[in-house]
MIPAKOL-264982 format. One record per residue (C-alpha): residue number from 1; x, y, z. Coordinates in steps of 0.1 Angstrom, whole numbers, plus 5000, padded with zeros to 4 digits. Layout:
R, NUM, X, Y, Z .
...
//
This chain:
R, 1, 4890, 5035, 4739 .
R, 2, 4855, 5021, 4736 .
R, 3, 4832, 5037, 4758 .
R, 4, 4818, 5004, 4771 .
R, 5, 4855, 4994, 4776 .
R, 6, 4857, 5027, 4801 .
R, 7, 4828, 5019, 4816 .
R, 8, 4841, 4984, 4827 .
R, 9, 4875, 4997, 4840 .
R, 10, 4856, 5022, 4855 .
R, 11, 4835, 5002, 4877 .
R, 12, 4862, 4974, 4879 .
R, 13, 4886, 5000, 4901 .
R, 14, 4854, 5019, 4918 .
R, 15, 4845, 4981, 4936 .
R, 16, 4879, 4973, 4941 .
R, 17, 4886, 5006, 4958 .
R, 18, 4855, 5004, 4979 .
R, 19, 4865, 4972, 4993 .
R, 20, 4901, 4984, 4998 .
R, 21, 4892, 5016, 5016 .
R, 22, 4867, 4997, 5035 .
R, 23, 4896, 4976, 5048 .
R, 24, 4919, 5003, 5058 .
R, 25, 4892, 5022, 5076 .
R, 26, 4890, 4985, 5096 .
R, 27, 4922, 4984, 5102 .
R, 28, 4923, 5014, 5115 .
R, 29, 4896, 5013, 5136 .
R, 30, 4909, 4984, 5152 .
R, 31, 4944, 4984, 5158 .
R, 32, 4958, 5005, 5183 .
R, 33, 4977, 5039, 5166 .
R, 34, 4955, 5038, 5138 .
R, 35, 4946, 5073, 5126 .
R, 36, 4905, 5070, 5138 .
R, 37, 4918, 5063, 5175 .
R, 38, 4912, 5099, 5196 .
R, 39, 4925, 5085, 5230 .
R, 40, 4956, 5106, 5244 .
R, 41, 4988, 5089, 5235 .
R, 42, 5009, 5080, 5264 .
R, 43, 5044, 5076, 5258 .
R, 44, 5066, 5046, 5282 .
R, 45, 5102, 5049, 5277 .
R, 46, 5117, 5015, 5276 .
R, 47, 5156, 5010, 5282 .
R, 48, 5169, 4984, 5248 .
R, 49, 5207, 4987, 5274 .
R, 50, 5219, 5014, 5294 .
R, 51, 5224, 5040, 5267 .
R, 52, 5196, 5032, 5245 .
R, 53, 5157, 5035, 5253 .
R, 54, 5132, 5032, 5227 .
R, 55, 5096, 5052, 5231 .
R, 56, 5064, 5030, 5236 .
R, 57, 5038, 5047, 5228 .
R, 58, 5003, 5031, 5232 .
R, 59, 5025, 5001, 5230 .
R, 60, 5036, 5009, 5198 .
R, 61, 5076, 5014, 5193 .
R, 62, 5083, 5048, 5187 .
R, 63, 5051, 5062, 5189 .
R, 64, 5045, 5051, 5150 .
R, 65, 5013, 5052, 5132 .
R, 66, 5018, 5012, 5127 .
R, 67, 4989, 5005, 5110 .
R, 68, 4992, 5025, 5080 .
R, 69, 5027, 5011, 5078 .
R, 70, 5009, 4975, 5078 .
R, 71, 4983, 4985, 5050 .
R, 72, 5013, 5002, 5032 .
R, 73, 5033, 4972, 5035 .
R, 74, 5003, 4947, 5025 .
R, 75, 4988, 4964, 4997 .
R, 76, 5025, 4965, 4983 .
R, 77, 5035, 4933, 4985 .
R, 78, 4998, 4923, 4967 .
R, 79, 5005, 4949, 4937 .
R, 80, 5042, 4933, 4929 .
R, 81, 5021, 4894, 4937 .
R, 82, 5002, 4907, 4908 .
R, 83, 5021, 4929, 4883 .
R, 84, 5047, 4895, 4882 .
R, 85, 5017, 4874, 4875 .
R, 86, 5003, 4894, 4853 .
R, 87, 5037, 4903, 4835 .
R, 88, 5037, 4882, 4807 .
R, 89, 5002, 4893, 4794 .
R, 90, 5005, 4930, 4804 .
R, 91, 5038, 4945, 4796 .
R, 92, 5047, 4981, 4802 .
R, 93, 5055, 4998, 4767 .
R, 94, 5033, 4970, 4754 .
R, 95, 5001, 4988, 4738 .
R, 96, 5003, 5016, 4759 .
R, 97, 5036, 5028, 4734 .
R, 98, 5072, 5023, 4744 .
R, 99, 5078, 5037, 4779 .
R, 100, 5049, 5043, 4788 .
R, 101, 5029, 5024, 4818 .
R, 102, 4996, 5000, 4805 .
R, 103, 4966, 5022, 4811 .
R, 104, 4931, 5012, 4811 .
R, 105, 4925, 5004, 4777 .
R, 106, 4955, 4981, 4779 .
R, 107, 4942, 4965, 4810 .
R, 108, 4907, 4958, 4801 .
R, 109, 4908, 4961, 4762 .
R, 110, 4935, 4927, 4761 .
R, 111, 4902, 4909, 4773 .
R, 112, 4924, 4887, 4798 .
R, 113, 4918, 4878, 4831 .
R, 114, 4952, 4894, 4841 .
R, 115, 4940, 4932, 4832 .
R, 116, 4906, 4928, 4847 .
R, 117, 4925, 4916, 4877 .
R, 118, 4947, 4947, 4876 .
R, 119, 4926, 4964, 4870 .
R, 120, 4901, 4952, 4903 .
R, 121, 4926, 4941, 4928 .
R, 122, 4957, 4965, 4919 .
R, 123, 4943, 4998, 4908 .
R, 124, 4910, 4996, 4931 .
R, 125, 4919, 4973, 4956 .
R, 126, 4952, 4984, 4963 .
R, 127, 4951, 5014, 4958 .
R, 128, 4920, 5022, 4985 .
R, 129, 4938, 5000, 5010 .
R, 130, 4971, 5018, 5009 .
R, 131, 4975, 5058, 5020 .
R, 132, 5002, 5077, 5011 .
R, 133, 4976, 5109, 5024 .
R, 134, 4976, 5093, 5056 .
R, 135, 5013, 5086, 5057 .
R, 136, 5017, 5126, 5045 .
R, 137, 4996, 5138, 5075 .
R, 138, 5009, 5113, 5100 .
R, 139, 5045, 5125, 5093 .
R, 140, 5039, 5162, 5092 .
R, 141, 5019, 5155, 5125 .
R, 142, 5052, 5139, 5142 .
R, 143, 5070, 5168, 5130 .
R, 144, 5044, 5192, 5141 .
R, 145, 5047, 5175, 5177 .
R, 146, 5092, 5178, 5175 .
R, 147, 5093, 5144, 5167 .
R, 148, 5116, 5150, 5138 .
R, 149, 5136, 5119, 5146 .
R, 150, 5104, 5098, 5146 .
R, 151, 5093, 5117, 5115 .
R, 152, 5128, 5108, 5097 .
R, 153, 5123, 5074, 5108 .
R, 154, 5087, 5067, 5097 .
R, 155, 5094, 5081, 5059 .
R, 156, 5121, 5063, 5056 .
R, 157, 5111, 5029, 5073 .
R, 158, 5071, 5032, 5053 .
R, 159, 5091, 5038, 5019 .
R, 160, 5118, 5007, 5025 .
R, 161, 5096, 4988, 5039 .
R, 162, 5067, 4995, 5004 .
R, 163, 5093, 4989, 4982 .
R, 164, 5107, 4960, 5001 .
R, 165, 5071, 4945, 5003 .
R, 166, 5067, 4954, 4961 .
R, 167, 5100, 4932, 4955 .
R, 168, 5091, 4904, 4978 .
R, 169, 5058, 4900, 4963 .
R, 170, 5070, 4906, 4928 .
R, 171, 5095, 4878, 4935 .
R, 172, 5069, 4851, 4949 .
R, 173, 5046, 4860, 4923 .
R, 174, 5072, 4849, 4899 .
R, 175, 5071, 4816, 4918 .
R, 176, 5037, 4813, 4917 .
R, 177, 5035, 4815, 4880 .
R, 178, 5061, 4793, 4867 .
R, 179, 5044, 4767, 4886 .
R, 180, 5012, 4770, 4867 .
//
């Protein structure tokens, strides 16, 4: 790879991941359960029928670190909005060898619009806007506090939920592009 071409990528993911972090850190801030909020949690047990009551925590249900589940779910659904539009200029085992995922050079070196894009918005963007460190702390952290049924749930609901996201925006993505 050309070292101007590295240079490009280089800077291409570094802005895209500055803005993407700088979002999730918002996010965080602001929404209640995020993981910069240091007030106590308070936990309100709401009854769903007689046998069934659901934890509210913070207003939250089940005392879930919601907001990383909502950057999670976003920046997934914008990486599969992308990879489907970019699909048909950037396939994997294109350049990058059969098998193998596009890398940098592929991205950038095609000279497209597409890979830059990629290469801005899904390495850099998305990947500083989603957390799966974050998610890894918050779990251990329910676990840590014998909430291994709130732990259990938050894995699996944050990995449906990112691949759910992935699928959906890989599918309107699709849309998207055969109108063009």
């Amino acid at each position: 790879m050309r070292l101007g071409l590295l240079r490009t990528s280089a800077v291409l993911v570094a802005l895209g991941g500055a803005v993407g972090a700088g979002v999730r850190w918002a996010v965080l801030e602001v929404l209640p359960g995020g993981e910069q909020d240091a007030r106590p949690a308070t936990t309100t047990l709401v009854a769903v029928d007689d046998n069934l009551y659901i934890g509210l925590q913070e207003g939250l249900p089940w005392g879930l670190p919601w907001p990383v589940v909502l950057v999670n779910f976003i920046g997934c659904g914008l990486l599969g909005v992308l990879m489907r539009r970019a699909g048909a200029r950037v396939r994997v085992g294109g350049t990058a060898g059969a098998g193998k995922r596009p890398g940098a050079a592929d991205l950038a070196g095609a000279g497209d619009q597409a890979g830059r894009a990629l290469l801005l918005v899904g390495t850099g963007f998305c990947g500083g806007l989603t957390t799966f460190s974050t998610f890894a702390v918050d779990a251990a952290e329910l676990m840590r506090d014998a909430r291994p049924g709130a732990a259990a749930s938050y894995v699996v609901l944050s990995v449906a939920l990112g691949f759910g996201a992935f699928l959906l925006g890989r599918g309107a993505g699709r849309g998207n592009r055969a109108n063009r």
